[in-house]
Steps between C-alpha positions, in 0.01 A plus 500: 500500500667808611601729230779703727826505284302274256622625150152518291525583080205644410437571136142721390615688795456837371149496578211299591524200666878470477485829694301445793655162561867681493359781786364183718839297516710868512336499813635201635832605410539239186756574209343614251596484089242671299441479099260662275542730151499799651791598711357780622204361658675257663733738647218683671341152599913469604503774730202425705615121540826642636255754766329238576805245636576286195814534338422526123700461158302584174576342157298564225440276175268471269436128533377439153875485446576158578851486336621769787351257811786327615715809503183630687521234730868551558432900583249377735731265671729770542303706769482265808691206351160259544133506350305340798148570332440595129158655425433463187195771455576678196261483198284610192141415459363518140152638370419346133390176377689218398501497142552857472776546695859528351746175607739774553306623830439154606793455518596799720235415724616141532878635537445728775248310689611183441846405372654795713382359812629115381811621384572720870383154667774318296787689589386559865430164596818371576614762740183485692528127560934590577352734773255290678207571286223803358245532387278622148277700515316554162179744416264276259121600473145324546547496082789238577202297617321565177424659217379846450358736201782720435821324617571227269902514590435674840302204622751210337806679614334501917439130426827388401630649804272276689631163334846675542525596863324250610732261339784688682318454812478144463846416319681710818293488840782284628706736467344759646329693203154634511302651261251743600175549160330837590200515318346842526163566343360865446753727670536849465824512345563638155545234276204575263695779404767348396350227346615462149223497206506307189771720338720501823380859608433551865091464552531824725238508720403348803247248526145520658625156678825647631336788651260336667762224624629473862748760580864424457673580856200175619611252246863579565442400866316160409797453261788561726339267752433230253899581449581459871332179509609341201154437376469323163293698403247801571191665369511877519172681431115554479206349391621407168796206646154300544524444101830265622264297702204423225801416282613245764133394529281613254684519203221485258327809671809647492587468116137665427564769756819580357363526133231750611768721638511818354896554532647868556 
């Protein structure tokens, strides 16, 4: 796939991930349509996506705001008339237990990392099929592929978007829809920081993990060629996506390893 006068939504893209990604298909001169909270970052992050070669739009939302999506959607639609790849990147992690965390923040966790991206999908869908085809593009985690200490509603919203997107993928390949899971494992990124705590107050500090994670301008690259190719799905990290494979084949070993974890 060449993303030349592809239009490309990228929400999360304030930062991060979302960022790197929109700086490594500015260069190839895609549309670009960037969302995050903070319009202010993402005009910066605008700027240098325009220096670069892309042309770029910014739109911000707060996503936990799922009443205001399909007027979001419409916005988006706006800018270049088509959506020919929606990356759905934005999200919250969490740092509390289960039981003592309020519903209230699972359920913002599970409305911005989940439900946003579903509802976007919904009301996309049909014009990507009406224009030949496009693609999703959606940031999960290795704690879509199990559970982890910590992340109670983190880890169940990443796997519902498994069992949704892959759904997608199968429901629409005839038509020409792909869906792209990028899995990233410890990257350094700041979404420890933002995690939310029991109460819903931001954990605010990064991680040991996240510092010590692959940098974010390499996973970026892995991602947008796992994009270009249409991959169903790729593994972006260190030593720690090897806890995906003794799932897959040692899931007994992994269940006691994951219990001895001493969670951040």
């Amino acid at each position: 796939m060449l993303f030349n006068n592809k239009t490309i939504w990228i929400t999360g893209a304030s930062s991060g991930i979302g960022e790197a990604c929109a700086y490594l298909f500015a260069k190839e001169n895609a549309n670009l349509i960037l969302t995050a909270l903070e319009e202010d970052k993402l005009s910066e992050v605008q700027s240098r996506c325009v220096t670069i070669g892309g042309k770029c739009e910014i739109l911000p939302y707060d996503l936990s705001c799922i009443a205001g999506i399909p007027l979001l959607v419409e916005k988006a639609l706006t800018f270049y008339g088509k959506i020919d790849i929606m990356f759905n990147n934005a999200g919250i992690s969490q740092r509390a237990k289960a039981g003592d965390t309020l519903f209230e923040v699972d359920k913002k966790i599970l409305d911005v990392n989940f439900f946003a991206p579903v509802q976007i999908a919904k009301l996309l869908i049909q014009q990507m099929i009406e224009n030949g085809g496009g693609t999703f593009a959606t940031t999960t985690s290795i704690s879509g592929r199990f559970g982890f200490p910590l992340r109670s509603a983190y880890c169940a919203s990443k796997h519902a978007l498994y069992g949704f997107f892959e759904t997608i993928h199968a429901e629409y390949y005839y038509q020409n829809i792909r869906c792209v899971m990028v899995c990233p494992g410890r990257v350094q990124t700041n979404i420890s920081f933002y995690a939310l705590e029991k109460n819903g107050k931001q954990h605010g500090k990064l991680d040991a993990g996240q510092k010590n994670g692959i940098n974010v301008e390499k996973a970026a690259k892995k991602i947008v060629k796992a994009i270009r190719k249409q991959k169903p799905e790729v593994l972006v990290g260190g030593k720690e996506l090897l806890m995906v494979y003794f799932k897959r084949f040692f899931p007994a070993l992994h269940r006691k390893i994951v219990r001895k974890i001493t969670p951040e």
